[in-house]
N, C-alpha and C positions, 0 to 999 in steps of 0.2 A: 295673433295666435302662434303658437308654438310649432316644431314641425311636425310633430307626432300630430297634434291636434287638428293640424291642417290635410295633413292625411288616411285621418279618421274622418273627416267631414268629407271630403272628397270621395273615397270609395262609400261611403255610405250614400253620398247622391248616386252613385254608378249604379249600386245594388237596388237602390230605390227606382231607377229610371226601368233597369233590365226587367225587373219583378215588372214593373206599370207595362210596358212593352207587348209583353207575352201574352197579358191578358187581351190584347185586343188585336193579335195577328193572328194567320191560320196556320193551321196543324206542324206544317215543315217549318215552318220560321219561329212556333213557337218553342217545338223543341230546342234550336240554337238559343234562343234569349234565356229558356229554363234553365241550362248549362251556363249560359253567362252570369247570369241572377247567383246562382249556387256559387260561383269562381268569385264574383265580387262579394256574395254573403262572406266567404272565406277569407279574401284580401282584407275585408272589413273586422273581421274579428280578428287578424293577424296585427292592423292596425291599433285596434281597441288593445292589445294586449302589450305592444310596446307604447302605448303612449302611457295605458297602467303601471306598467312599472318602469319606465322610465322619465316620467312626469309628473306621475301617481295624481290621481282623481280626485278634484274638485267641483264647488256645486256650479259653477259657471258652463262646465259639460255634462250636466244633471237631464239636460233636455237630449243632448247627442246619445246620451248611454238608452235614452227610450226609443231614438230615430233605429237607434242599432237592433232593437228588441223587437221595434215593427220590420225592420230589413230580413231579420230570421223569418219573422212570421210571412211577411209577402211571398221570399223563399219555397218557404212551405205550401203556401194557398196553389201556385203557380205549378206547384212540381204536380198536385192534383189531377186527373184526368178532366173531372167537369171545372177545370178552375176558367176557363173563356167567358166573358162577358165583362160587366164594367160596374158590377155590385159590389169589387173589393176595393172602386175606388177610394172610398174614405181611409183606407188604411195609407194610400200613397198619398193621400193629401196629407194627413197626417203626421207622416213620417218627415214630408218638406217641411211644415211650418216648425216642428222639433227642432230640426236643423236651423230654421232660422233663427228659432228664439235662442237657440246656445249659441250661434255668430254673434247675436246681438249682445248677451250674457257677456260673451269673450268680450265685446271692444267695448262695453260699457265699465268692466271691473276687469282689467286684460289680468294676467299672469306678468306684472310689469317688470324688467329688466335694472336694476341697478347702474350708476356708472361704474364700468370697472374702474380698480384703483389706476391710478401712475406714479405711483412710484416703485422702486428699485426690488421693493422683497414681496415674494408671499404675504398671504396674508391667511393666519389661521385663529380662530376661537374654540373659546372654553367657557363653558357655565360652572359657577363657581357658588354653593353655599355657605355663607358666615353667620355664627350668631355670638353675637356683641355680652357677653357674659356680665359686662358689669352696667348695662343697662336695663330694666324693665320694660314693653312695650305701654306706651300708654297713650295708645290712638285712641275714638268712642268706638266702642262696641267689637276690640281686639279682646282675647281670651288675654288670661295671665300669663304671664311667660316672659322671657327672655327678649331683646329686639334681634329679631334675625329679618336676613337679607340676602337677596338674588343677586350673585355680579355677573356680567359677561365679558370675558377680557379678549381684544382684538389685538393679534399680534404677529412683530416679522416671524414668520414658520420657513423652517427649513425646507427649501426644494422637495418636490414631488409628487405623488399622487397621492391620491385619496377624497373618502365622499365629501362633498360640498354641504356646508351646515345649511337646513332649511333658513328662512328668513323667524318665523317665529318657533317655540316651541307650541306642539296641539293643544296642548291644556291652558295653554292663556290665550287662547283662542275663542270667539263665539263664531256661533256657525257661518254670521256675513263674514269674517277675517279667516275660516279655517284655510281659505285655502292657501294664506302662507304658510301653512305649517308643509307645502310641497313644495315653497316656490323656493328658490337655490339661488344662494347667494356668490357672491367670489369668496368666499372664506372655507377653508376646508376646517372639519370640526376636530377638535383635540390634535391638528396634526402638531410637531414637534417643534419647540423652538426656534427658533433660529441664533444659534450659539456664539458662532464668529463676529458678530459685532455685538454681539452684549455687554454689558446690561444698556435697556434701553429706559430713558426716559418714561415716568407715568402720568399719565395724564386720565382725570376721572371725568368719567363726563353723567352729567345728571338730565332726568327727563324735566318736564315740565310740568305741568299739572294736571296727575289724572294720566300721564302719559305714561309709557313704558321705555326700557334700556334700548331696544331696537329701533326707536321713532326716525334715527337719525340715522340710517346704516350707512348711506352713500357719505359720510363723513367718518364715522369709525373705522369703517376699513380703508378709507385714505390715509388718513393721522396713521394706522398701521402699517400701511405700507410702505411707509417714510419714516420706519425708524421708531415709531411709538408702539408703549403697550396701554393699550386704552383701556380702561376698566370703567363700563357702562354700569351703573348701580340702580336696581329697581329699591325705591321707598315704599314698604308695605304699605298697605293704608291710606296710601295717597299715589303713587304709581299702580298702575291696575290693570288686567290680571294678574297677578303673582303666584307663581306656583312653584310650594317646599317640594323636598323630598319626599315626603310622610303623600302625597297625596292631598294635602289642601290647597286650596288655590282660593286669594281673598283678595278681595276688591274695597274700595273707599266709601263713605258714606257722602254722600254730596255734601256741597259747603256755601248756598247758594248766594252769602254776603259776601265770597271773593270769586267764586265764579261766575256768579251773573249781577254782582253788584246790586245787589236787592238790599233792603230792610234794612239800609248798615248805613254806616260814616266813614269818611275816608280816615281816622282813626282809628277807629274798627278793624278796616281792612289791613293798615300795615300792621296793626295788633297782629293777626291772625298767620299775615304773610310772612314777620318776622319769627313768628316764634313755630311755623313750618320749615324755616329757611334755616334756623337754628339749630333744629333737631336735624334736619337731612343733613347740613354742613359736619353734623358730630357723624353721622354714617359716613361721609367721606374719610372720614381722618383715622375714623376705626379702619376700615376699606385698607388705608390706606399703611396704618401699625400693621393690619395682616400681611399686605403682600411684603411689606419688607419682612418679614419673619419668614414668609416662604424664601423668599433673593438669598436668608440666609441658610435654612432647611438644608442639610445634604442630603441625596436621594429624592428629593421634589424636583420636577420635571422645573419647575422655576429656578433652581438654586444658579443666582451670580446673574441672570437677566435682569434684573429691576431692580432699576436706579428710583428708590422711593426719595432718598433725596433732593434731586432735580425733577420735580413733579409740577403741573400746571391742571388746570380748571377748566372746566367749558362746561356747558349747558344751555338749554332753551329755556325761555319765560320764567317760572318760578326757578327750574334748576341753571339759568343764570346768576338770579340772586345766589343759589345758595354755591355756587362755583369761587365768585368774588365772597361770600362770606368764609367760606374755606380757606379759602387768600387770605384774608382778613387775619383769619385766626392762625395760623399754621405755618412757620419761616419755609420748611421744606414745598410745599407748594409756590412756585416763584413768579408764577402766569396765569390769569386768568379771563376767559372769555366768557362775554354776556350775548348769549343770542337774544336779542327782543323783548328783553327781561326787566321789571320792577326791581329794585336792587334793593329787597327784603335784606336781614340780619342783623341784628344787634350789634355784633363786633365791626362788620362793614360801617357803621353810622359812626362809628365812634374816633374812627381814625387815628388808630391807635400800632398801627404795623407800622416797625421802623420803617424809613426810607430807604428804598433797595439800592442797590451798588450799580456800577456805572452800567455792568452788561445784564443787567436786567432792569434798566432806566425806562422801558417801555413796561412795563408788566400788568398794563391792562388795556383789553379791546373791549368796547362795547358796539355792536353791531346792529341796525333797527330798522325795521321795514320803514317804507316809503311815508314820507308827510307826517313823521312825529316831530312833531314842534310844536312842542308844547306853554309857551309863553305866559299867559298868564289868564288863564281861561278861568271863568266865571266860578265862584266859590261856592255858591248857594244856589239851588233853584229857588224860584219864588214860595214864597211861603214858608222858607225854613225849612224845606224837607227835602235831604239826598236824595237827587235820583240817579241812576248810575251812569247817565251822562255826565254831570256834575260831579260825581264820585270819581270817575275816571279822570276827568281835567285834573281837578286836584290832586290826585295822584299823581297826573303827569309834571303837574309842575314841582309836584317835592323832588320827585326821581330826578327830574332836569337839573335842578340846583346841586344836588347829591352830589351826583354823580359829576358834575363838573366841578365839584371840590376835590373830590375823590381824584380826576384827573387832574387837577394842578399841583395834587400835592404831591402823586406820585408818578406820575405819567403814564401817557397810554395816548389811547384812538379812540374820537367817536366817529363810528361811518355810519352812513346811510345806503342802504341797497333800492335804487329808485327803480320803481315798478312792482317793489314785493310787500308780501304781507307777510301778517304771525304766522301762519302756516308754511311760508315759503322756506324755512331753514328745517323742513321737515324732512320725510320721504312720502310722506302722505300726496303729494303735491302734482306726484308719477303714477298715482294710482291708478288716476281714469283721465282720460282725453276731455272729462267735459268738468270745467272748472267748475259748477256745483257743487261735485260731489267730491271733488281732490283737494279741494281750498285753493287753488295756483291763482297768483296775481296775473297783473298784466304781464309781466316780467315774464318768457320761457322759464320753464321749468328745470329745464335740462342748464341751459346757461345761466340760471341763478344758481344753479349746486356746482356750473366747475367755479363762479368765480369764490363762493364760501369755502368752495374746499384750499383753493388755492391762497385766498388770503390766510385763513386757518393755519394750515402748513408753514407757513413764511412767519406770524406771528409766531407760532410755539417754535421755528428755526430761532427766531432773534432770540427769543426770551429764552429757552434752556438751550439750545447748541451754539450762541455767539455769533450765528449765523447773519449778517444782514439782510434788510428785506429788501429789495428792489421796489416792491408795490406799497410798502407802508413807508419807502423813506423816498425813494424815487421814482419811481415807473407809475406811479398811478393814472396814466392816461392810458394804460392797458386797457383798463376796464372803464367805459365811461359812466358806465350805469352806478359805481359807486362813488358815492359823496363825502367827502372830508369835511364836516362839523368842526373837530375839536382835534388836533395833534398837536402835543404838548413834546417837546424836542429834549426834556430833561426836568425829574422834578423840580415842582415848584414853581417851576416855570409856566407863564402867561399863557395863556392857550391862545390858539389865534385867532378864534371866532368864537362868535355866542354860541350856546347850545341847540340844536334844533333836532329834537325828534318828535315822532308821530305823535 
């Protein structure tokens, strides 16, 4: 709990105990606890009142706001002449178990903490609306109109104060998540660029599927604070909630042949996968024609920061695929990284991007949770019919072959992060203390995101700043939890082990 929170629970036990007290001492002693009771009602709503606005109120303290409402009332009962006896007990029982169930509220769904970044600069954002004028939308069941899109861009900000952007915005919120629309991130919102070492490198990063721009913050605001401007891109219709300008806010229609692998063939599904990875890959590259148009804007709070030229890729599970499909298609994008991800896109299959130059000879990581190794698992359930066990292997072994052409021919890394799962390149993961409900693998939580953030960093350092990596070319016994599958030293060149992911 937070500290406001913890000293709101605390006088509201004081106030709770005083009120209980008084009803059951005689005349002299009761007057002292009635005075105490009233002092700690006060301390308690002084507390309620900074932790209000300076924490601002969620539903995990829904049960404390009523402990508070019975602490007035006992107050009241107490300050009474005939208030002696032990009839008002139910209200002081009442007001404890309040209390406990918002303890328990708090440590089951905390108000969780971000890592902060480490690197060098500030870190500030911005929510940014584009619509794509020479595209039409044509999700199922979108109105007519134009493709427009949510960006958030995380970037070095100039030295100073100002308020901390919530972690989400309220309106893509539902009520279980509203409460990050209070929780505070390290990012101050709209504060000012940071000028003196601009323009910086862009790097876009995409959600996964059905996810959202912010899934991954303990990562965008690192990559920012080392020099990047990250621009997180929400995919209407398939990232969800999304909320325009105008006041609408639209969600996806489920897709249950690539999300739970139902009713389909593993045809089917890279059908469906590709030609999602496709479309979002074209929202990148519009994305990314805009901010170079602002880099060149005079009078935009961007003009001369963004280097759209030297730009790199990232994303989770679908928005992996469609990071390397961006790649794929687009010389100015020179880096791309796959969190976890099926490597969807038509252009990516086709291997059709020259062969990059010597200081971007690594320009692809793929990154995968624990025990993908995918070899050569069984094609068919019996009988002929997909099931999505079966659908998944086979998937897994197209991707494996893929993707290890993909790295021989251009180079790059495949790691493995031993002990993690899909969820673990999340933020989701910090949620809640009880892996249930947060997804967290075996793996800590906290030590799977410094070492992601860190290889992260050191990757987009090699690939657009020349930078060498210590962890991707030497030091890899920093971290032992990750595994070297496939590092290809220059394209073309042999990789050094078979493929092995989950």
């Amino acid at each position: 709990m937070r500290p406001f929170e913890i000293l709101l629970v605390a006088t509201a036990l004081l106030s709770l105990i005083a009120g209980a007290l008084s009803l059951f001492v005689g005349a002299v002693s009761a007057a002292i606890l009635q005075r105490l009771s009233v002092a700690t009602l006060v301390l308690t709503l002084i507390a309620l009142a900074l932790h209000l606005t300076m924490e601002g109120a969620h539903w995990q303290m829904f049960s404390i706001y009523g402990a508070v409402a019975l602490c007035a009332w006992l107050a009241w009962i107490v300050s009474r002449p005939d208030s002696h006896g032990n009839t008002h007990w139910p209200v002081w029982i009442g007001g404890l178990l309040l209390i406990a169930v918002g303890c328990a509220s708090a440590y089951v769904v905390p108000m969780f903490e971000l890592p902060p970044p480490t690197g060098p600069y500030a870190v500030g954002t911005s929510v940014l609306y584009m619509v794509d004028q020479s595209r039409e939308e044509n999700a199922p069941g979108a109105p007519q109109g134009k493709r427009e899109l949510v960006v958030q861009l995380w970037y070095p900000a100039a030295p100073g104060k100002g308020r901390l952007a919530t972690y989400r915005r309220r309106e893509e919120t539902t009520f279980e998540s509203s409460y990050q629309a209070v929780l505070p991130t390290h990012s101050r919102l709209d504060a000012p660029v940071l000028a003196a070492a601009a323009p910086y490198p862009v790097l876009l990063f995409n959600p996964g599927w059905g996810g959202r721009r912010t899934q991954s913050t303990f990562l965008t605001e690192e990559l920012a604070s080392h020099g990047y401007i990250v621009a997180a891109i929400d995919h209407p219709y398939n990232s969800q909630p999304v909320a325009f300008p105008d006041g609408r806010v639209v969600v996806a229609h489920p897709v249950p042949a690539i999300e739970l692998l139902t009713n389909t063939t593993p045809d089917e599904v890279k059908g469906i996968g590709n030609a999602e990875a496709d479309k979002q890959a074209n929202d990148d590259l519009f994305v990314l024609n805009e901010l170079a148009k602002l880099n060149e804007q005079q009078g935009s709070r961007w003009y001369r920061t963004l280097d759209a030229a030297n730009a790199g890729a990232l994303g989770h599970s679908l928005g992996g695929a469609v990071s390397v499909q961006a790649w794929a298609t687009d010389p100015r994008i020179h880096a791309a990284l796959n969190l976890d991800g099926w490597s969807f896109g038509t252009q990516t299959q086709t291997g059709t991007r020259a062969i990059p130059a010597d200081n971007t000879a690594y320009p692809l990581l793929f990154l995968y949770e624990d025990g993908y190794a995918p070899a050569s698992g069984p094609p068919e359930s019996p009988g002929g019919k997909w099931s999505p066990v079966h659908v998944e292997a086979a998937i897994d072994a197209w991707d494996a072959a893929h993707v290890h052409s993909l790295l021989e021919k251009y180079g790059g890394y495949w790691l493995v992060l031993k002990g993690s799962i899909h969820p673990t390149f999340l933020d989701k993961t910090i949620t809640s203390p009880i892996a249930r409900l947060s997804g967290a693998g075996p793996i800590d939580p906290r030590r799977a995101h410094r070492i992601v953030r860190e290889y992260c960093v050191q990757f987009f350092d090699q690939a657009l700043k020349g930078t060498s990596s210590s962890l991707l070319q030497r030091d890899q016994a920093k971290y032992p939890e990750m595994l070297t599958r496939i590092q290809t030293r220059a394209p073309q060149e042999t990789a050094s082990s078979a493929p092995g992911k989950h």
